[in-house]
DSSP file (Angstrom, degrees, kcal/mol; ACC not computed):
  #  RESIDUE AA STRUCTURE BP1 BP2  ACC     N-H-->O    O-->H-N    N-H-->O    O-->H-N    TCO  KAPPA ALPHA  PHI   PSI    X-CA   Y-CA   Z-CA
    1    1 A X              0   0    0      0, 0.0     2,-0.1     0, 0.0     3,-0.1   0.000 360.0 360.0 360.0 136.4  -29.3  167.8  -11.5
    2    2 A X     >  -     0   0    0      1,-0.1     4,-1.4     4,-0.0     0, 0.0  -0.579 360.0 -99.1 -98.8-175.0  -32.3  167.5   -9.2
    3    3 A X  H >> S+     0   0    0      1,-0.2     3,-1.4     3,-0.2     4,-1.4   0.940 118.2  63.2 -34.4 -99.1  -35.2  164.9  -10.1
    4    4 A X  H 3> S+     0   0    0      1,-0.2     4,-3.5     2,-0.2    -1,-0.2   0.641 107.7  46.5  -6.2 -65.8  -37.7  166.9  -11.5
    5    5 A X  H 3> S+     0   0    0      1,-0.2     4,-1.5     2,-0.2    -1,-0.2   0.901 115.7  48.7 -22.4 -66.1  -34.8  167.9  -14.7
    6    6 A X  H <X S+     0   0    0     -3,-1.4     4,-1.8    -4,-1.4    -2,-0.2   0.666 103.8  50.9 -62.0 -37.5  -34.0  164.3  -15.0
    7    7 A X  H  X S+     0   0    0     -4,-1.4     4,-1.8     1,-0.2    -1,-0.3   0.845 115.8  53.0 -79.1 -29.9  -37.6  162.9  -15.1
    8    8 A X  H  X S+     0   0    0     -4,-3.5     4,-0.7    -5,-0.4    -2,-0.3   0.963 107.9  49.8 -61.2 -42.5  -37.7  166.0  -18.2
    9    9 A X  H >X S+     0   0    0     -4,-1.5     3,-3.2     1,-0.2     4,-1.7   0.995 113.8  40.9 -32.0 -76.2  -34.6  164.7  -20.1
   10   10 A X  H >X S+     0   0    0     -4,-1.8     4,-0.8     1,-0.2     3,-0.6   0.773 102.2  61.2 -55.6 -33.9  -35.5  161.5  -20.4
   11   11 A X  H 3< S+     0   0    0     -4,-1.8    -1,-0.2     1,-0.2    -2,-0.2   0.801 109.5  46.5 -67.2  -9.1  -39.1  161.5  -21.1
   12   12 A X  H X< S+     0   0    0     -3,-3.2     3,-1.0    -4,-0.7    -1,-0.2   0.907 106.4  63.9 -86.5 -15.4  -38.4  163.5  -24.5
   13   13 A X  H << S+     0   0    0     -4,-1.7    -1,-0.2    -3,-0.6    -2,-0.2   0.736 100.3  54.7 -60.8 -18.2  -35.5  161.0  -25.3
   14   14 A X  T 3< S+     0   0    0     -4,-0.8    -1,-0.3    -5,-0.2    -2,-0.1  -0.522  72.0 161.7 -81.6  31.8  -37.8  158.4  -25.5
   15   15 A X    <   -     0   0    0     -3,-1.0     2,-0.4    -2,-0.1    -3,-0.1  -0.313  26.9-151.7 -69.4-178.7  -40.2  159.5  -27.9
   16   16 A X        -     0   0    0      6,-0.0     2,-0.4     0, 0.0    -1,-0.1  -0.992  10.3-151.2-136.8 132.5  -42.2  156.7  -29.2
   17   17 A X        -     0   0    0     -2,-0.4     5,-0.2     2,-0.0    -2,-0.0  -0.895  27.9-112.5-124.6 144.2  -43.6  157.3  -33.3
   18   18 A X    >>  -     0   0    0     -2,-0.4     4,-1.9     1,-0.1     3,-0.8  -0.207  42.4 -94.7 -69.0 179.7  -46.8  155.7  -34.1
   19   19 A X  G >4 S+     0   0    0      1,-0.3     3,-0.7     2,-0.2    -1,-0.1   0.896 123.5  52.6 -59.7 -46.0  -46.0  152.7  -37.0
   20   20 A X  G 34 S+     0   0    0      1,-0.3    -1,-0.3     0, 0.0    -2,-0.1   0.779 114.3  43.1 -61.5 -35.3  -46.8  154.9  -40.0
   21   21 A X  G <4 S+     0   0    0     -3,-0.8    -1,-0.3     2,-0.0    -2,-0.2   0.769  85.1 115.5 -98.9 -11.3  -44.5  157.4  -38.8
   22   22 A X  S << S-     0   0    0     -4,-1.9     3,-0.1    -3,-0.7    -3,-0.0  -0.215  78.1 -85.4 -47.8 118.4  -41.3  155.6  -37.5
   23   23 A X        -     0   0    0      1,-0.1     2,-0.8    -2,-0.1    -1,-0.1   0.085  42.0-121.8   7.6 110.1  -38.2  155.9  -39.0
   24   24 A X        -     0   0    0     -3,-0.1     2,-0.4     2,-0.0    -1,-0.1  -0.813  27.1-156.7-109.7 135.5  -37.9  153.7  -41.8
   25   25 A X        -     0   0    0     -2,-0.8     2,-0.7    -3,-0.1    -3,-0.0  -0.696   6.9-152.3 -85.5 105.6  -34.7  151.4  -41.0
   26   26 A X        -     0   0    0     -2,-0.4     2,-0.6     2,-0.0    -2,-0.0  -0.792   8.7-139.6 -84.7  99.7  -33.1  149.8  -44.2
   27   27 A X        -     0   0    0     -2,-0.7     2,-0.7     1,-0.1    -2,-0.0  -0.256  19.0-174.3 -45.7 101.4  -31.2  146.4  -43.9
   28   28 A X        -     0   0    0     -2,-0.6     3,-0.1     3,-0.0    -1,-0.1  -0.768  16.5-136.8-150.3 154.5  -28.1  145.7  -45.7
   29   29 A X        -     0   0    0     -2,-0.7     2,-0.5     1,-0.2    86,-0.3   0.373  22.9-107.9 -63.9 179.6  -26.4  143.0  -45.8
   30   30 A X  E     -a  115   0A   0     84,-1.2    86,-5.3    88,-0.0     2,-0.3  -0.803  31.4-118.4-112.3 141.9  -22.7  142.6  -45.6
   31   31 A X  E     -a  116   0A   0     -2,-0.5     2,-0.4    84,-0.2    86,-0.2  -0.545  20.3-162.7 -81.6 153.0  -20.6  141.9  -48.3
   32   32 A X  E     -a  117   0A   0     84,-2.8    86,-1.6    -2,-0.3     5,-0.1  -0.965  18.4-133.2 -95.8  96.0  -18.6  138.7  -48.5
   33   33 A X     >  -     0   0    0     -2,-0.4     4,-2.6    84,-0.2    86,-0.0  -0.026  25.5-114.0 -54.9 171.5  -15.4  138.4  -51.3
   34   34 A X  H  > S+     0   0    0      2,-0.2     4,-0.6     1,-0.1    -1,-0.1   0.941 111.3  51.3 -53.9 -62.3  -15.2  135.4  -53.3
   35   35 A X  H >> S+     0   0    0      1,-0.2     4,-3.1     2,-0.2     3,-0.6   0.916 106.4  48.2 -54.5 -49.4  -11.9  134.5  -51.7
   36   36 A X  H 3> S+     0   0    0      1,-0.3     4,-2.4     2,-0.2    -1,-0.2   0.999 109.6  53.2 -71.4 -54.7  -12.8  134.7  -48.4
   37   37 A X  H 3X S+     0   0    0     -4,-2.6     4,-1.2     2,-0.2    -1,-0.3   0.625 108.3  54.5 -86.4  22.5  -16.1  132.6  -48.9
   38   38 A X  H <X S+     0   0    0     -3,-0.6     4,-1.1    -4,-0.6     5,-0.3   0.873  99.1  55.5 -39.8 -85.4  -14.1  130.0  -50.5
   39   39 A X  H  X S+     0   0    0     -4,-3.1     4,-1.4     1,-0.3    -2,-0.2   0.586 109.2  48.6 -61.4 -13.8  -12.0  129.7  -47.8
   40   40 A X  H  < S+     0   0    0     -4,-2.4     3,-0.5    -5,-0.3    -1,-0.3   0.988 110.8  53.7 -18.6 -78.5  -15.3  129.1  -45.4
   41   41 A X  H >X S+     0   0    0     -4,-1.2     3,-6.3     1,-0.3     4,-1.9   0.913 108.7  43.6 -49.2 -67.4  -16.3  126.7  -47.7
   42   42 A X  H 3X S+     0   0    0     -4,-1.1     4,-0.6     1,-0.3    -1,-0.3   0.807 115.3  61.1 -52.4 -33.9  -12.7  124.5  -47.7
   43   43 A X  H 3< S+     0   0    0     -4,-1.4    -1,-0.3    -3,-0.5    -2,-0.2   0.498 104.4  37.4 -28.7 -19.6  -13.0  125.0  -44.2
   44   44 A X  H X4 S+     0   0    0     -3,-6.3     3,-0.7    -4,-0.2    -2,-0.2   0.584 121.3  44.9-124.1 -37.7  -15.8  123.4  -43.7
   45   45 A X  H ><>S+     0   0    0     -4,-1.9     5,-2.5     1,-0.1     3,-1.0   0.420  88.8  81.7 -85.0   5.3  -15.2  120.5  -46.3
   46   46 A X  T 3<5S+     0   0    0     -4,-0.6    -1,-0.1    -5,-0.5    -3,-0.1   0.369  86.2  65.2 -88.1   0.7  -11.8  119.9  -45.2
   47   47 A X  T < 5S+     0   0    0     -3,-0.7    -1,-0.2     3,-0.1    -2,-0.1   0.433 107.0  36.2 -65.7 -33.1  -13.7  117.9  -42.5
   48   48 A X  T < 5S-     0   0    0     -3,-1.0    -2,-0.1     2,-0.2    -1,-0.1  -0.432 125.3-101.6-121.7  37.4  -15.1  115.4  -44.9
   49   49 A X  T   5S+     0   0    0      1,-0.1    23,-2.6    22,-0.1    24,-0.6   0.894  79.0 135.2  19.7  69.2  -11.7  115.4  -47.0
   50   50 A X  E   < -B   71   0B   0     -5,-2.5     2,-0.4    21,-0.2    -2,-0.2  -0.918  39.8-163.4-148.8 123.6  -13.0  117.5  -49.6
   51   51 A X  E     -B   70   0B   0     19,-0.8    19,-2.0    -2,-0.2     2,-0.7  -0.727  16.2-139.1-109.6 112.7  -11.7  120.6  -51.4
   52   52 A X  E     -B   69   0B   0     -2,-0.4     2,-0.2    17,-0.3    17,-0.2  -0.802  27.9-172.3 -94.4 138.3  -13.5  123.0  -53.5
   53   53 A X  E     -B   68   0B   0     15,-2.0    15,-2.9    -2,-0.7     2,-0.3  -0.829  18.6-140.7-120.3 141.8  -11.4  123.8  -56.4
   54   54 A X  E     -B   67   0B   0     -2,-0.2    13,-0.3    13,-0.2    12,-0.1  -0.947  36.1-110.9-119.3 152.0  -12.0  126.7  -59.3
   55   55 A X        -     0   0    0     11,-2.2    37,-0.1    10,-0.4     3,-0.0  -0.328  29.4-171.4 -86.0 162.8  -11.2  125.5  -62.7
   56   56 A X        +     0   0    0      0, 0.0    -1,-0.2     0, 0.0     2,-0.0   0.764  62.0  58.7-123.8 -35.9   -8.1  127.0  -64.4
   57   57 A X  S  > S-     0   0    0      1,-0.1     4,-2.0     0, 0.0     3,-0.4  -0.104  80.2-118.4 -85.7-165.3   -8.3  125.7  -67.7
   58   58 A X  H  > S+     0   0    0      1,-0.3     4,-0.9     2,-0.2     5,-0.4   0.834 112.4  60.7-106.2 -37.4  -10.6  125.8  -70.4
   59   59 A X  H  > S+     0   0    0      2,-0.1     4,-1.8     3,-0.1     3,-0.3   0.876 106.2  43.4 -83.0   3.1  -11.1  122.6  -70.5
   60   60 A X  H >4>S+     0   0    0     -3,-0.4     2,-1.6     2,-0.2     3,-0.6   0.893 110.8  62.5 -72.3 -64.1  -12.6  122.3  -66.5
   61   61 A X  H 3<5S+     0   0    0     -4,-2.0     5,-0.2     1,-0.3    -1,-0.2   0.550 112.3  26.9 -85.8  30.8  -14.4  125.0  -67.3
   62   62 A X  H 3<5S+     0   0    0     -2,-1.6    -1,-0.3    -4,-0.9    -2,-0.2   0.610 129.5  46.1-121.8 -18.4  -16.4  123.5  -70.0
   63   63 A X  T <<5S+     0   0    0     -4,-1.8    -3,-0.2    -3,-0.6    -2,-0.1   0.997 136.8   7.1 -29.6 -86.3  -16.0  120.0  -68.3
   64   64 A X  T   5S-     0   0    0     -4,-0.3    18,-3.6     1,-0.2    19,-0.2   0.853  99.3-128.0 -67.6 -56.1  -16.9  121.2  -64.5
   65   65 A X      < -     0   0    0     -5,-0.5   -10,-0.4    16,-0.2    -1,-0.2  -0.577  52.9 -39.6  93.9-165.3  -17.9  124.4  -65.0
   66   66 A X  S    S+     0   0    0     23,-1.1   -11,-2.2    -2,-0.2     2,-0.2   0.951 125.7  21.4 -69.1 -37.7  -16.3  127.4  -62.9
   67   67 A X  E     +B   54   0B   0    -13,-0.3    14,-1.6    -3,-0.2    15,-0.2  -0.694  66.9 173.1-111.2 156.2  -16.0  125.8  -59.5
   68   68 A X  E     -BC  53  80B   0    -15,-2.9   -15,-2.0    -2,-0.2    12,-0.3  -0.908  27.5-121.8-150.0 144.8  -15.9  121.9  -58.4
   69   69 A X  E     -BC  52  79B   0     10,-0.6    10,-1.3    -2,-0.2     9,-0.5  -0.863  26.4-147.8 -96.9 140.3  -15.3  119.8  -55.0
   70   70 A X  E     -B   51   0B   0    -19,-2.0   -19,-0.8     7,-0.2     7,-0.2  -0.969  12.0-134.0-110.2 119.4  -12.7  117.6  -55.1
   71   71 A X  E  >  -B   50   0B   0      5,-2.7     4,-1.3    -2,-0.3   -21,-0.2  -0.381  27.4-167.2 -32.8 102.4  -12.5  114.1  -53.2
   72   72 A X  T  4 S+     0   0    0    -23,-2.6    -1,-0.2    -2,-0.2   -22,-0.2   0.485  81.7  46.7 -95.6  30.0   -8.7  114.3  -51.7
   73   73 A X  T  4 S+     0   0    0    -24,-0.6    -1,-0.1     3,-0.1    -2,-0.1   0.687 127.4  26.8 -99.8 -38.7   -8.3  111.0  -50.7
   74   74 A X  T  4 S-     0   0    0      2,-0.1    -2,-0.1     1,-0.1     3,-0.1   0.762  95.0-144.2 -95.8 -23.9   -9.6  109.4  -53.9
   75   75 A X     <  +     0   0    0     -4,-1.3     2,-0.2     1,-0.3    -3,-0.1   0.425  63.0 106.3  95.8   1.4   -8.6  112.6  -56.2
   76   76 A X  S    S-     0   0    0      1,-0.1    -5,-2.7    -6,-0.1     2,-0.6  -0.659  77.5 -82.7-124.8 169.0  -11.5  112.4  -58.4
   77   77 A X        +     0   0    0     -7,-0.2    -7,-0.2    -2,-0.2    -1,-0.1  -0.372  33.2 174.8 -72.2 120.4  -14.7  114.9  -58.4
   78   78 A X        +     0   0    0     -2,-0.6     2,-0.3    -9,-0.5    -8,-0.1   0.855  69.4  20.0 -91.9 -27.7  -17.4  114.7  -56.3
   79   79 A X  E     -C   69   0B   0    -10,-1.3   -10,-0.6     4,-0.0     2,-0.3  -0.914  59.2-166.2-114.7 134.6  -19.2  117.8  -57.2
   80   80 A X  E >   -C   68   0B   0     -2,-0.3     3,-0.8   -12,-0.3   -12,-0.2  -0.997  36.0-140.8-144.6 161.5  -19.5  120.3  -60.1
   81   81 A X  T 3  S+     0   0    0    -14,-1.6     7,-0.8    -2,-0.3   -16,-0.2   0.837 111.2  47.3 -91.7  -1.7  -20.7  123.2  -60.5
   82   82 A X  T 3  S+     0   0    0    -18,-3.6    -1,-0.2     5,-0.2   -17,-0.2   0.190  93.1 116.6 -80.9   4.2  -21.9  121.8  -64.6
   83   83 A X    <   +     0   0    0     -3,-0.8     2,-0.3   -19,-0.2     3,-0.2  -0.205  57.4  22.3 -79.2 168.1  -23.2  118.6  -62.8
   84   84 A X  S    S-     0   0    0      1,-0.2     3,-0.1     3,-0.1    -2,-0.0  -0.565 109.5 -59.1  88.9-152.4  -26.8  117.8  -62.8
   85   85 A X  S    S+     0   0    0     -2,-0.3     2,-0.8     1,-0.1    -1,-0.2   0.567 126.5  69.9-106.5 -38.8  -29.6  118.8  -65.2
   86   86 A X  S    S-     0   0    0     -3,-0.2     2,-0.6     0, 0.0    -1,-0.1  -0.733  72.9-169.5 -83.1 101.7  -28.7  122.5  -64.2
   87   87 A X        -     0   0    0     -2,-0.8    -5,-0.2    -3,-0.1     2,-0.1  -0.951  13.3-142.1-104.5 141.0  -25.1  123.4  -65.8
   88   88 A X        -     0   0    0     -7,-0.8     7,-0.0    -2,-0.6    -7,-0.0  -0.168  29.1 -74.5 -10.9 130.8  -23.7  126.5  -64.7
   89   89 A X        -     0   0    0      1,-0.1   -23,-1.1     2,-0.1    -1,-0.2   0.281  30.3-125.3 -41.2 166.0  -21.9  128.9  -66.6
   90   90 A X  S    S+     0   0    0    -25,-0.2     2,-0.4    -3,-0.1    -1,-0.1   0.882  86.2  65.0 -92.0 -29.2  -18.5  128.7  -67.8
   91   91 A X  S >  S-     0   0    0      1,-0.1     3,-3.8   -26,-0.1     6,-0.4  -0.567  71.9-138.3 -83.1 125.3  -17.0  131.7  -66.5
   92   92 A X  T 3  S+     0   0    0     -2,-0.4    -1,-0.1     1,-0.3    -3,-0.0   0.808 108.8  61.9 -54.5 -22.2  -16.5  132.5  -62.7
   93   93 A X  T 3  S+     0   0    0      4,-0.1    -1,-0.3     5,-0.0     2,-0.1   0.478  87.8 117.2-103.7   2.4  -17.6  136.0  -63.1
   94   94 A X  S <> S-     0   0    0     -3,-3.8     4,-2.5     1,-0.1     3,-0.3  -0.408  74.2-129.8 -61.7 140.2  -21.4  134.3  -64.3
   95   95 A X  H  > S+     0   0    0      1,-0.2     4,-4.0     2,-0.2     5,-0.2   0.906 109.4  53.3 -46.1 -33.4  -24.2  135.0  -62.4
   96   96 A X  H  > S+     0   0    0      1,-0.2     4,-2.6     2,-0.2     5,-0.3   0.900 111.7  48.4 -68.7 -35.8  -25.0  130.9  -62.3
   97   97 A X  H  > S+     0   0    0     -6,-0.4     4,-3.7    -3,-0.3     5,-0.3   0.926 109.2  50.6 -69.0 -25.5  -21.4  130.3  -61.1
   98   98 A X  H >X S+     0   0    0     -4,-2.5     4,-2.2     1,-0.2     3,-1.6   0.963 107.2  54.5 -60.6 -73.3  -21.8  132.7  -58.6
   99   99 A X  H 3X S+     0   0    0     -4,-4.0     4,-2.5     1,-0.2     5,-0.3   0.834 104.4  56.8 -13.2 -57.1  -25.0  131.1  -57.6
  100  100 A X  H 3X S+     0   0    0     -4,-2.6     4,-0.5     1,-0.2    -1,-0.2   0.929 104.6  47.4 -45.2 -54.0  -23.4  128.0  -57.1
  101  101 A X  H <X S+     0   0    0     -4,-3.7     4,-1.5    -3,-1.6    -1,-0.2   0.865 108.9  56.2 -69.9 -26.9  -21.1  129.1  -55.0
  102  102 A X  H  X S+     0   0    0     -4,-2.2     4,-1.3    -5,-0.3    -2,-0.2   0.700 109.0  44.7 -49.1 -46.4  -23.8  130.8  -53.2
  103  103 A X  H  < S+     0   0    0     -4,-2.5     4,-0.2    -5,-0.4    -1,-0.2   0.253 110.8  62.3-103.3   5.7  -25.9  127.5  -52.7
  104  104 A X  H  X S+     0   0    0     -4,-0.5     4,-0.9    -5,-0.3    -2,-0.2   0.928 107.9  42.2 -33.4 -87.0  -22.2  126.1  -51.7
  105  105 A X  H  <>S+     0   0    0     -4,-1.5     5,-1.6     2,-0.3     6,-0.9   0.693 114.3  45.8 -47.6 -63.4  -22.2  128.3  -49.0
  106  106 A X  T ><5S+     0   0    0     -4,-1.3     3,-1.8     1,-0.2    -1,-0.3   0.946 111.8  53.1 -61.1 -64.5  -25.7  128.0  -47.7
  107  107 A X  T 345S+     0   0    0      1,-0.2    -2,-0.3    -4,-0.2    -1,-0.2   0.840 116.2  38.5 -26.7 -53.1  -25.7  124.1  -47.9
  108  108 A X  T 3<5S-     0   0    0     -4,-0.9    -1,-0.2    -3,-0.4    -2,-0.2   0.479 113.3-123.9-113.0  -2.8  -22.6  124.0  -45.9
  109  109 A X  T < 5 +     0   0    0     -3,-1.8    -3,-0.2    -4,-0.4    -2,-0.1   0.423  67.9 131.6  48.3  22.9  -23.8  127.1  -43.4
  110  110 A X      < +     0   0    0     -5,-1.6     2,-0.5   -73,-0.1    -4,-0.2   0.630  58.8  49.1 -48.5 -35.8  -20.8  129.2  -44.1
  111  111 A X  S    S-     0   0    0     -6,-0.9    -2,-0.1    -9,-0.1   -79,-0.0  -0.903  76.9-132.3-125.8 134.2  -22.6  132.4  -44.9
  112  112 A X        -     0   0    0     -2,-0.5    -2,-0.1     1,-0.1    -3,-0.0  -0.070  25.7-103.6 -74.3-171.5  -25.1  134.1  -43.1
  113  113 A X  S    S+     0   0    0      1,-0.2   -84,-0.1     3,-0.0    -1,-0.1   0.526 119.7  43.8 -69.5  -8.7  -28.4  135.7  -43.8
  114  114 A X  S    S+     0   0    0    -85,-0.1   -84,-1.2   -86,-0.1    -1,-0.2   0.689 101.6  86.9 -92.4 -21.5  -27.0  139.2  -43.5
  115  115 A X  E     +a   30   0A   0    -86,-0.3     2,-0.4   -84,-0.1   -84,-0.2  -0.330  59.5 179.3-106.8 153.9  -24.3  138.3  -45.3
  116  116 A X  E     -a   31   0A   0    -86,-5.3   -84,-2.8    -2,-0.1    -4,-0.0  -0.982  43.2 -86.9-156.2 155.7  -24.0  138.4  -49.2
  117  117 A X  E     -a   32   0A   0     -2,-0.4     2,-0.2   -86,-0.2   -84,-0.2  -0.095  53.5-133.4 -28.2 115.4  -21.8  137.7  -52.3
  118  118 A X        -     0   0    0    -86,-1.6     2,-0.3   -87,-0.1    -1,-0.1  -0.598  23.7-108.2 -98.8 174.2  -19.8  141.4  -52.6
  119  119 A X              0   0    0     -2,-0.2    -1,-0.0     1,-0.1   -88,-0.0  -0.665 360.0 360.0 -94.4 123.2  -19.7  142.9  -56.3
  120  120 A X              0   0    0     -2,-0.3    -1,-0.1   -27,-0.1    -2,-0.0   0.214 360.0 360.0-127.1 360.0  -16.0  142.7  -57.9
């Protein structure tokens, strides 16, 4: 292929589109399971010997709410996801627990900005 070709090729590979007309490029984000950003999180507290735990009976989850960190050296709760002035749903599959876990996640910098809670 002599010059001349090659300087033809490329310049149409290259187009350039003014702003209004570019391509428009949609982001989205990657999903993350439940499990999996759990197991971030307890990674990431398993530093400061602390567990995050999801309640299995009815009475954490009107106690605690659906998720809680647990202290293991001392055994007792440091976190809940009913703590505060804001309590949290009872059910793991609520938006608020989800949230929680969400602002977990982001607190501890487990999950990125691309990255996002997937749909179950």
């Amino acid at each position: 292929m002599d010059l001349l070709s090659r300087l033809h090729v490329d310049t149409f590979t290259h187009l350039h589109y003014p702003v209004s007309m570019a391509p428009k490029t949609t982001t989205k984000k990657v999903p993350v399971t439940r499990r999996a950003l759990i197991a971030r999180i307890n990674r990431k507290l398993a530093h400061d010997n602390k567990q995050l735990c999801a309640s299995r009976s009815v009475g954490e989850l009107q106690n605690l709410g659906a998720y809680y960190v647990l202290d293991t050296h001392g055994n007792e709760v440091v976190d809940s996801a009913a703590s505060g002035s804001t309590a949290y749903g009872c059910t793991k599959d609520s938006k608020r627990a989800k949230d929680w876990l969400l602002f977990q996640a982001r607190e501890l910098d487990v999950i990125g900005e691309w990255e996002e809670l997937a749909e179950e």
